[in-house]
C-alpha positions in Angstrom: 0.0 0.0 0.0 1.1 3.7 -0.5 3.2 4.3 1.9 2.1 6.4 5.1 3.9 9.6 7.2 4.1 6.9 10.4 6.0 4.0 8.1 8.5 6.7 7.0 8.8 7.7 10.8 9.5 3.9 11.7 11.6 3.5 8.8 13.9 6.7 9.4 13.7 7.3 13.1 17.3 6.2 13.7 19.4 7.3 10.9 18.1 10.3 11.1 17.1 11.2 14.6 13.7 11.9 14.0 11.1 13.2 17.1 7.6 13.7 16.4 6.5 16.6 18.5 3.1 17.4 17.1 0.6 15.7 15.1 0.7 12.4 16.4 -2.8 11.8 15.1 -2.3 12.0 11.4 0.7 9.7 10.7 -1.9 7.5 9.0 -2.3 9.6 6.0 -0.5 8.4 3.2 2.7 10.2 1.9 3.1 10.9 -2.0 6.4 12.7 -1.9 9.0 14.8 -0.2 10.2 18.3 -1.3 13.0 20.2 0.6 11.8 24.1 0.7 12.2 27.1 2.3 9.4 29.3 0.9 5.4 27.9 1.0 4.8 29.9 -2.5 6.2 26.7 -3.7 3.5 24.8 -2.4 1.0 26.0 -5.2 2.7 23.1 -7.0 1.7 20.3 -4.7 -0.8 17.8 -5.5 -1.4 17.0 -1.9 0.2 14.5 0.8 3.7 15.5 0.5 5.7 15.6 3.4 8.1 19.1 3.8 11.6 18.9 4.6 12.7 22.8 6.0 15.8 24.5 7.8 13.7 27.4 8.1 15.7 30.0 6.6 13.1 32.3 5.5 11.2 31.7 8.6 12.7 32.0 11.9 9.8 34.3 13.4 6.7 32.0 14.7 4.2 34.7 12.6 6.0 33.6 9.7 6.3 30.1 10.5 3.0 29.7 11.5 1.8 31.6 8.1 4.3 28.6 6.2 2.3 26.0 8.3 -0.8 27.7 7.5 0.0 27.4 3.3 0.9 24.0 3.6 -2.1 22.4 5.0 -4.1 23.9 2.6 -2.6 21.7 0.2 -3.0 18.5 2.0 0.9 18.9 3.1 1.5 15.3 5.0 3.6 16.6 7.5 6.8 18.8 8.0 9.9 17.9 9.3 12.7 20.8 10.9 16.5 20.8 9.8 17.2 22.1 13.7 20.0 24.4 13.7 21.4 27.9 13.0 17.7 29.0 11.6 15.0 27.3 13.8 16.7 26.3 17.0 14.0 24.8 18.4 10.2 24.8 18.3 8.0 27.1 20.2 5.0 25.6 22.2 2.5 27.7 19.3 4.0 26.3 16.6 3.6 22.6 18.4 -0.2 23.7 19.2 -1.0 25.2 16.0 0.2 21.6 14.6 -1.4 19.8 17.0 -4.8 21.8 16.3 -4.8 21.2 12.9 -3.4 17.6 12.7 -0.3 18.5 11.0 2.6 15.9 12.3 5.5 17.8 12.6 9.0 16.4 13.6 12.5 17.9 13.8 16.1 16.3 12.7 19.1 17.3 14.0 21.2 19.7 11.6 24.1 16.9 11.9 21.5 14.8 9.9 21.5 15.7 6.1 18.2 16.5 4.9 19.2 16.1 1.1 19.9 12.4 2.0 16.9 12.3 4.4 14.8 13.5 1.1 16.7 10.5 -1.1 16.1 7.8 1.5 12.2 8.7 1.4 11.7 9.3 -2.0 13.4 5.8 -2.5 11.0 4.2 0.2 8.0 6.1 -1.3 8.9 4.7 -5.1 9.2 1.0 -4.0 5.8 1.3 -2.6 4.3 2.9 -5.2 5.9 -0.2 -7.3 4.3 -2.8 -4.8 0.9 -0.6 -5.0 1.1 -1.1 -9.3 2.1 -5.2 -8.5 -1.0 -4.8 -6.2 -3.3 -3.6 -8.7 -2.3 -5.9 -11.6 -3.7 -8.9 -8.6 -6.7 -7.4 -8.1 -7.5 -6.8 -12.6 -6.0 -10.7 -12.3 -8.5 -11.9 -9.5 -11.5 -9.9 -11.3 -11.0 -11.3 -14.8 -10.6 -15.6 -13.1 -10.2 -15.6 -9.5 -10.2 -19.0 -9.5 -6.8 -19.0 -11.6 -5.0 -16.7 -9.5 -4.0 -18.6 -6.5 -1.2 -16.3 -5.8 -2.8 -12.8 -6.8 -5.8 -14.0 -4.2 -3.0 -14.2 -1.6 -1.5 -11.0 -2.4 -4.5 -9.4 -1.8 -5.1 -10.9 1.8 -2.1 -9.9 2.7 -2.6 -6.4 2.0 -5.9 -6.3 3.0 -8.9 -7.1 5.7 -10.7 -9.7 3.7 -13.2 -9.7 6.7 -13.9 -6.1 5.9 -15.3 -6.9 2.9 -14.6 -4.6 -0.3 -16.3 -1.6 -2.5 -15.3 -0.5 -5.8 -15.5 3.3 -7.3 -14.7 3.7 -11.0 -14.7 7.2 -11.9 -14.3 8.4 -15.9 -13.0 11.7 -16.0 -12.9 13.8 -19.4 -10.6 17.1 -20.0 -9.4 19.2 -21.7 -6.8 18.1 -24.3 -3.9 20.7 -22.5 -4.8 19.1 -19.2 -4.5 15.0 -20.7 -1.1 14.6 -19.5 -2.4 14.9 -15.4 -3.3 11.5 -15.8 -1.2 10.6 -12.3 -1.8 14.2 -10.9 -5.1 12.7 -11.1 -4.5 9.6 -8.9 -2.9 12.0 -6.4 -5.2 13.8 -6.1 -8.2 11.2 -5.6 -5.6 9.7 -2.8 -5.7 12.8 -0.8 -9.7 13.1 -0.9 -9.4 9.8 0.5 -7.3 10.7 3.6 -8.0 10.0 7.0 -10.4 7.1 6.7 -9.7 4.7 8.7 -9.4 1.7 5.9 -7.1 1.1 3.5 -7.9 2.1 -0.1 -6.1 1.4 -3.5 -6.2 4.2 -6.4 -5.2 3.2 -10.0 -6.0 3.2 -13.3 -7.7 0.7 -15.4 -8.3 1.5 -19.1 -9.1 4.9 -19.6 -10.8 4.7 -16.4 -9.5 5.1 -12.4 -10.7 3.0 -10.0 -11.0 3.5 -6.3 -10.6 -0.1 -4.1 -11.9 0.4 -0.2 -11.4 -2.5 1.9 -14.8 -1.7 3.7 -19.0 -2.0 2.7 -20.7 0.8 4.5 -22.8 2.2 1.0 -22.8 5.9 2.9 -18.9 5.5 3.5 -18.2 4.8 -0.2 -20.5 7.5 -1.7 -18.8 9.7 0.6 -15.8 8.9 -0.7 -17.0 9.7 -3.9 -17.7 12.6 -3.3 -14.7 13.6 -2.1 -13.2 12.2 -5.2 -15.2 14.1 -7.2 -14.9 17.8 -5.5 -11.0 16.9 -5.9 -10.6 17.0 -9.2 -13.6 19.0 -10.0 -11.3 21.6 -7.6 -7.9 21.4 -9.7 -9.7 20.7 -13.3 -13.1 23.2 -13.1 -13.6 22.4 -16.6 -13.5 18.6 -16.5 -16.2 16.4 -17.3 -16.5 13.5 -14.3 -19.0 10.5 -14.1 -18.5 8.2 -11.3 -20.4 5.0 -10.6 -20.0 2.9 -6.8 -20.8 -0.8 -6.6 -22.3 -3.2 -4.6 -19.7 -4.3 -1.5 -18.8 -7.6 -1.3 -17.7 -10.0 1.9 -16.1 -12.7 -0.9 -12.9 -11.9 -2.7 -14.3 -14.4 -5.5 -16.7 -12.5 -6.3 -14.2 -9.0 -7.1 -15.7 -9.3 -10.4 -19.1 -8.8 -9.4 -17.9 -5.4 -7.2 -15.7 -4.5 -10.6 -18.7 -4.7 -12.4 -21.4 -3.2 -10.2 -19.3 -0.3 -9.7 -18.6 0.1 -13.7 -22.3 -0.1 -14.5 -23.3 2.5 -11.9 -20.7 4.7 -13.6 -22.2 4.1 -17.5 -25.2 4.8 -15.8 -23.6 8.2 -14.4 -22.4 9.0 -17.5 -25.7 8.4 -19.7 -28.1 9.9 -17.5 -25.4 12.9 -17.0 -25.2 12.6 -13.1 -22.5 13.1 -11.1 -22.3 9.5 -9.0 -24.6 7.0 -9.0 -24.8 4.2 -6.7 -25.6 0.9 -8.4 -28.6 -0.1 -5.9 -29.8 2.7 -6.6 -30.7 2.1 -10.7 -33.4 0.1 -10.8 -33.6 -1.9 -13.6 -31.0 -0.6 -15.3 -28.6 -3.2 -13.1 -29.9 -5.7 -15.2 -28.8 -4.2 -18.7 -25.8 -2.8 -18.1 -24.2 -6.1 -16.5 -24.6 -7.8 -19.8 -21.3 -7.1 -21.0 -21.9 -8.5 -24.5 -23.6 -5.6 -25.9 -24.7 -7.0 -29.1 -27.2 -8.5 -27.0 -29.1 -5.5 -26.9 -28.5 -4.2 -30.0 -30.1 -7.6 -31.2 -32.8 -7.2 -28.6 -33.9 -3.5 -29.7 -33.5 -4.5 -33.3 -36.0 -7.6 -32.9 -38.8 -5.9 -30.9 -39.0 -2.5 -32.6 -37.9 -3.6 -36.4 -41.6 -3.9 -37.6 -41.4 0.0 -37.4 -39.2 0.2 -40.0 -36.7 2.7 -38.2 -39.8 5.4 -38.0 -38.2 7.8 -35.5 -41.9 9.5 -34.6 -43.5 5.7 -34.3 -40.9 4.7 -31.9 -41.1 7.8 -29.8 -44.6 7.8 -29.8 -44.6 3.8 -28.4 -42.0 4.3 -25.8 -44.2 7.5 -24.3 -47.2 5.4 -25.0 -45.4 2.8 -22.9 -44.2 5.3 -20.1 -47.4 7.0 -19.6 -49.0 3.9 -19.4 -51.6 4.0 -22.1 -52.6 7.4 -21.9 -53.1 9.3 -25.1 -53.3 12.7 -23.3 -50.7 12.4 -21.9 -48.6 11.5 -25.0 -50.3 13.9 -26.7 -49.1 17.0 -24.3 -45.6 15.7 -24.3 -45.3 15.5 -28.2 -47.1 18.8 -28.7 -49.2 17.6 -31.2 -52.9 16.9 -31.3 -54.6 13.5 -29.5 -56.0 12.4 -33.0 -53.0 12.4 -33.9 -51.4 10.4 -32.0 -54.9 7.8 -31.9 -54.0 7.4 -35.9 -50.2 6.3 -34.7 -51.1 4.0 -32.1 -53.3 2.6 -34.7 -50.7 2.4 -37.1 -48.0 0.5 -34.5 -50.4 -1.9 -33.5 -51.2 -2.4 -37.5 -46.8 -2.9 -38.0 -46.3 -4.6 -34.7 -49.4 -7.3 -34.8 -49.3 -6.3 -31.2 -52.7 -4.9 -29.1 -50.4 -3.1 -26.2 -53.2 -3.6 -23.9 -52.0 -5.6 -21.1 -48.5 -5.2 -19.2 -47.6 -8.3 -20.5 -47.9 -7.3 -24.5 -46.3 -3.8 -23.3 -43.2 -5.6 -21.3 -41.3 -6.4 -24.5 -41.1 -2.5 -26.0 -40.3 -0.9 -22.1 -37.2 -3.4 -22.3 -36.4 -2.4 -25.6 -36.8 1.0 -24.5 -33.8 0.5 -21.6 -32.0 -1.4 -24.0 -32.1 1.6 -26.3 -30.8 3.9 -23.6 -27.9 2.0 -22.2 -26.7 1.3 -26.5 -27.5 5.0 -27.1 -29.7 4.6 -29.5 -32.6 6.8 -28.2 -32.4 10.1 -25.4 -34.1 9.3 -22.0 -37.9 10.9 -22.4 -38.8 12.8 -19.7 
C-alpha cells in the first residue's frame, strides 16, 4: 500500500534522529512525496500529501512560521519535518499547538543529519511502494478477470488487505481538456488525498481509460462519501472537467471482485448516460440488469427484434415508448409531443397495425419498455422525460 507519514517515521527514526512533537494523530495519511523548501509559494505546485523537509531560513519568526504551516495544510501537506540548527533552533510551544490543532505531524532532525539524503532515502522508500501498490493492482484486474486462476494474486491481496472487511469499488471516468491529458497521475494523487483520513485502507489506480477507487470496507454511505470527495478533488484542480462516477455493490467474498468491478462500472455508465455526477448501483433500478450484460450485441439484437416492424420510423418509436411510459394514456402522449390526441390515436393505430401487437396488457407492453432500456444503455434513443 502507499506508503504512510508513520512508516517513513519507523523507517527513518534512527538514521536520522527523527522526534515527532506534534501531530501524532495524522501519521496515517498516506505520503506521496518529499520536497526540501524554504518558501510555501512553492506549495502551489503540490498535489497534496507531501511531506516538507525545511531549515527554516526564510522563517525564523513563529508569525512567519505559522503563516508557512498555514499554506501548507491547505494543500494537504502530510507533515513537516525541521532541519534544527542555525535558523530554527527549536520549536516554540505555538507552533507545536498550531500543529497539533490542525493535525499537522510535525518532527524535527538534527542539523548533523543531512536533509538532502533524508529526502533520497524517502523518495526511495516512497517509489518501492508505489511499485508494490502497481504489483498490487495488476492482482486485483488478475482476480477480477478468473479468480479462481489466481491462486497467488488471491494471496496478495489478503495480505494487503482485511478480507473480513469486505470490499467496494469506485470507477470514476474523467474527461478534460486536451492541454490538461497529460495529469493523468496528478489525477491519482489527487483522488488519494480526498481519500485521507479514513480509517481503511484504499487502492487508487488506473484501469483503461478509467480510475478505479478499491476500499477494503461496505458501509454504501462510506463509499459515496468517498466519492464525493473524489469528485470535488478533481472538480477543484480541473473546473472544466467532465467526471461521471459509478460505486458498486460491497462484497464479503474476494471471488466474487468481479461482481464489485462490475457493479461499480455499471453504476458509472449509468452516471455518465443519465449525465449525473455518481450514482450508486442499488440505486438504478432496472437498469442493473442491462448494463451487466457485458456483450452488448445482445441488446442491440434485442432492440432491433422488438422494434424492427417500425421500420426505423423515429416519430412511431417515440410515440410507443411514451405510450409505454405513460402507461396508455393518449393525453398524456399527446401533451408531451405537442401535437394533437387524433394524432397520436391514428399512430397508435398504425404501431399496432406494424407490430401485430394490441399493447393492452402489461404483458404485451413488457417487451417495448425493455427495448426501450436497452435503447438507452446502447445510445440509441435520449431518456424521455
Amino acid at each position: 500500500m502507499a506508503i504512510s507519514v508513520r512508516e517513513l517515521i519507523t523507517n527513518n527514526e534512527k538514521s536520522f534522529q527523527l522526534r515527532l512533537i506534534a501531530g501524532a494523530g495524522a501519521l496515517d495519511y498516506k505520503c506521496t512525496w518529499v520536497h526540501m523548501i524554504e518558501d510555501s509559494n512553492v506549495s502551489s505546485f503540490f498535489w497534496g500529501n507531501e511531506l516538507v523537509v525545511t531549515s527554516g531560513l526564510l522563517m525564523p519568526e513563529d508569525d512567519v512560521f505559522i503563516e508557512n504551516l498555514r499554506a501548507l495544510i491547505k494543500k494537504d501537506c502530510a507533515g513537516v519535518v525541521v532541519n534544527i540548527g542555525p535558523y530554527i533552533s527549536e520549536i516554540s510551544r505555538p507552533v507545536i499547538e498550531f500543529c497539533d490543532e490542525n493535525n499537522l505531524p510535525l518532527l524535527t532532525m538534527p542539523w548533523n543529519r543531512s536533509m538532502t539524503e533524508f529526502t533520497r532515502a524517502c523518495c526511495t522508500q516512497i517509489i518501492r511502494a508505489n511499485l508494490d501498490d502497481e504489483k498490487l493492482a495488476e492482482s486485483i484486474l488478475q482476480v477480477i478477470l478468473s479468480p479462481h486462476e489466481h491462486p497467488q494474486e488471491i494471496e496478495s491481496i489478503r495480505d494487503s488487505f482485511d478480507e473480513s472487511s469486505g470490499f467496494t469499488f469506485i470507477s470514476m471516468g474523467i474527461n478534460l481538456h486536451e492541454e490538461h491529458n497529460k495529469y493523468n497521475q496528478e489525477n491519482m494523487l489527487l483522488m488519494g488525498t480526498a481519500l485521507r483520513g479514513y480509517n481503511f485502507q484504499y487502492l487508487v489506480f488506473r484501469h483503461e481509460r478509467f480510475f478505479l477507487a478499491f476500499l477494503n470496507q461496505t458501509d454504501p454511505a462510506i463509499a459515496m462519501d468517498a466519492a464525493e470527495r473524489m469528485y470535488k478533488a478533481v472538480k477543484g484542480a480541473f473546473p472544466d472537467s467532465v467526471v461521471h462516477i459509478g460505486v458498486g455493490d460491497p462484497v464479503t467474498d474476494i471471488f466474487k471482485l468481479d461482481y464489485a468491478f462490475q457493479s461499480a462500472k455499471a453504476a458509472r455508465r449509468n452516471s455518465t448516460l443519465r449525465n449525473e455526477s455518481i450514482s450508486l448501483f442499488s440505486s438504478i433500478g432496472m437498469f442493473r440488469l442491462f448494463y451487466t450484460v457485458s456483450d452488448t450485441s445482445i441488446l442491440e439484437s434485442y432492440y432491433n427484434d422488438v422494434l424492427g416492424p417500425l421500420k426505423g420510423s423515429a416519430s412511431l418509436t417515440e410515440t410507443l415508448f411514451r405510450y409505454i411510459l405513460a402507461d396508455g394514456s393518449i393525453k398524456e402522449v399527446a401533451a408531451k409531443m405537442y401535437v394533437h390526441e387524433n394524432t397520436i390515436l391514428y399512430r397508435m393505430n398504425k404501431i399496432r397495425t406494424m407490430t401485430g401487437c394490441s399493447l393492452q396488457t402489461v404483458p404485451e407492453r413488457q417487451p417495448y419498455l425493455m427495448a426501450y432500456y436497452c435503447g438507452l444503455i446502447l445510445g440509441n434513443i435520449a431518456e424521455l422525460e
